[in-house]
Steps between C-alpha positions, in 0.01 A plus 500: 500500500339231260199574299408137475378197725654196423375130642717194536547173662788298520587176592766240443215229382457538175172245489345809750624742249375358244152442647464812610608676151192230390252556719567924420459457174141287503431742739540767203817649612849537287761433725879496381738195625863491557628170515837622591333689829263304572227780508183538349420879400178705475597810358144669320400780809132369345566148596655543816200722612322250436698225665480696870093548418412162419791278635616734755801413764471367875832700523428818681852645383469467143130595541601847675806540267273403152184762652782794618608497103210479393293702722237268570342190315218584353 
């Protein structure tokens, strides 16, 4: 079982990665970037708290999965 929630997004353009890793860290977020994956990384449980509470997802699923490990966003 994992103790930790990890957040990442992945994509093959690396002008969207880049912009995204950008706008995360104006935003006042540290996210980690792996050129070779193409993935940016939020890995501080603190940050990605706050991610879901003032970002927040239109993706039910990760929504469910992020508040069952959690146990609720709040």
């Amino acid at each position: 079982m994992y103790e930790h929630v990890g957040w990442t997004i992945s994509s093959n353009a690396d002008i969207l990665i880049k912009d995204i890793t950008d706008v995360l860290k104006k935003l006042g977020f540290s996210p980690s970037y792996t050129k070779k994956q193409h993935s940016v990384y939020l890995r501080k449980q603190a940050e990605i708290k706050r991610y879901f509470l003032e970002i927040g997802t239109h993706n039910s699923k990760h929504e469910k999965r992020y508040n069952k490990f959690i146990g609720g966003v709040a």
